[in-house]
C-alpha positions, 0 to 999 in steps of 0.5 A: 451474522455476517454482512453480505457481501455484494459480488459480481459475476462476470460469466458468459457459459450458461451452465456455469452460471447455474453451476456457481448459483447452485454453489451459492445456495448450497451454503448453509448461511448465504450472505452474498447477493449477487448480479451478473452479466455475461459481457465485460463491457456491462461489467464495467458499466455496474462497477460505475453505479454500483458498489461492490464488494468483490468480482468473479471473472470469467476471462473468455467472454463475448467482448474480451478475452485472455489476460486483457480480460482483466486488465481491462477491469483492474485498471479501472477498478484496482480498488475492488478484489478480483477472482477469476474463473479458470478452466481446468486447463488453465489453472497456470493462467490463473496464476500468472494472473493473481501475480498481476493482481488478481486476489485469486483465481477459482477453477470451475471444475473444482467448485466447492460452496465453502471453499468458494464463500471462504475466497470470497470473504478473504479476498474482501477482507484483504482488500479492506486492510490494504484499504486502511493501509492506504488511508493511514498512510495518506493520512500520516503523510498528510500529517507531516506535510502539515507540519512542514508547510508550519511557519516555523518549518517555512521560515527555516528553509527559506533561511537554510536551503540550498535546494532540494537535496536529491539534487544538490547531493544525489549522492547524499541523498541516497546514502541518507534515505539507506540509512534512515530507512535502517534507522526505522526498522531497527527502532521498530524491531526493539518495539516488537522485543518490548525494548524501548526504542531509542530516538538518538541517532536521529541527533547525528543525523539531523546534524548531518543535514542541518550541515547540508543545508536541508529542508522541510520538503527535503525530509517529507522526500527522505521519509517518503523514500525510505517507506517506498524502499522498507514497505514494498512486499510486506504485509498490512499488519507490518506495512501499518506498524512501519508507517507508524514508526516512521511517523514517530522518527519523521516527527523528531528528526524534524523536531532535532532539525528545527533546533540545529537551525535555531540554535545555529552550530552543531550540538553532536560533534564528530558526525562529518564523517557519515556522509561524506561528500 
């Protein structure tokens, strides 16, 4: 069986209540357990002591109207899924609104009982994948912060670096993030044709910044750049598999990096050309 899921509703117009809870009991197996309320202000004081899983928004209550309606909630509390209720009349204000941040939006006159548990539990779900996307993404940018803030790491940029790169060389830095962002999708893209990604133009690249004198932190900022630039509309199962790569390329072009700087002179020649100054 399903676990329940825990939904507020937030609805002032008794007749639509009832409407929704005869929905609610019209579904052959119901797992949801719901409270309600009828003003915003009591809303936000339950998502403060309770958990739940997802909210249904009226947006013309007593205390709040419109559009504030929900921003009001979301910027407290973006991490639940929220779906608003909508009039017949104001199904284009339901939309302007899931492009805010709303998961989506229900018309009450349209109310179906499976259509509406379907909702519910795909709103839930997406959340939670954005969830663990945000987790694993904190977590690998965790990880590479660790190993910069390693001895070894520490120790070369106190001996190479000039600064951070993204001022030194603006310039460079951007053209560096465009392609090291490139360099990830293509390895990426071989993963998925079951070829074996190649590592080795990280070697000229790692040359390049040695030659510029780049730190640690100066690649924690090219990585973290390149997945803001690579990741922005995709979806959780492509967002994952990015960060994934991206932390096998961050970690060699640190392991390629640490070497030019420990051996002392370039091992690729013919790279000065990248980027120039």
């Amino acid at each position: 069986m399903e676990r329940p899921i825990s939904v507020l509703l937030v609805e002032d117009n008794p007749v639509d209540v009832l409407l929704l809870q005869e929905a609610f009991n019209d579904l052959p197996e119901t797992n949801l357990q719901i409270d309600q309320t009828d003003h915003l202000t009591k809303a936000l004081e339950l998502l403060e002591t309770k958990n739940f899983d997802a909210v249904l928004l009226d947006l013309g209550l007593p205390d709040s109207q419109g559009l504030d309606t929900f921003v009001k909630l979301h910027s407290k509390h973006s991490h639940v899924p929220i779906l608003v209720l909508t009039a017949l009349e104001d199904e284009e204000v339901g939309l302007q609104i899931v492009r805010t941040g709303a998961q989506d939006f229900i018309v009450k006159g349209k109310i179906h009982p499976l259509s509406l548990s379907r909702s519910l539990r795909f709103a839930v779900e997406r959340a939670e994948r954005e969830s663990r996307v945000q987790v694993d993404r904190e977590l690998e940018m965790g990880d590479v912060e660790s190993l910069a803030a390693s001895p070894e790491a520490v120790t070369s940029t106190q001996l190479f670096s000039a600064g951070p790169l993204r001022l030194t060389h603006p310039d460079q830095f951007e053209r560096i993030v465009e392609r090291y962002a490139a360099m990830i999708l293509t390895s990426l893209d071989l993963r998925n044709e079951n070829r074996h990604p190649t590592y080795e133009p990280l070697q000229p690249l790692a040359t390049v910044l040695g030659r510029i004198r780049c730190s640690s932190t100066d690649l924690i900022e090219i990585h973290t750049a390149a997945l803001k630039t690579i990741m922005e509309g995709q979806s959780s199962a492509r967002a994952q598999a990015i960060m994934a790569q991206g932390r096998l390329m961050i970690l060699q072009l640190m392991g390629n990096l640490a070497n030019f700087y420990r051996v002392g002179h370039d091992t690729v020649s013919g790279v000065g050309g990248l980027y120039p100054s």
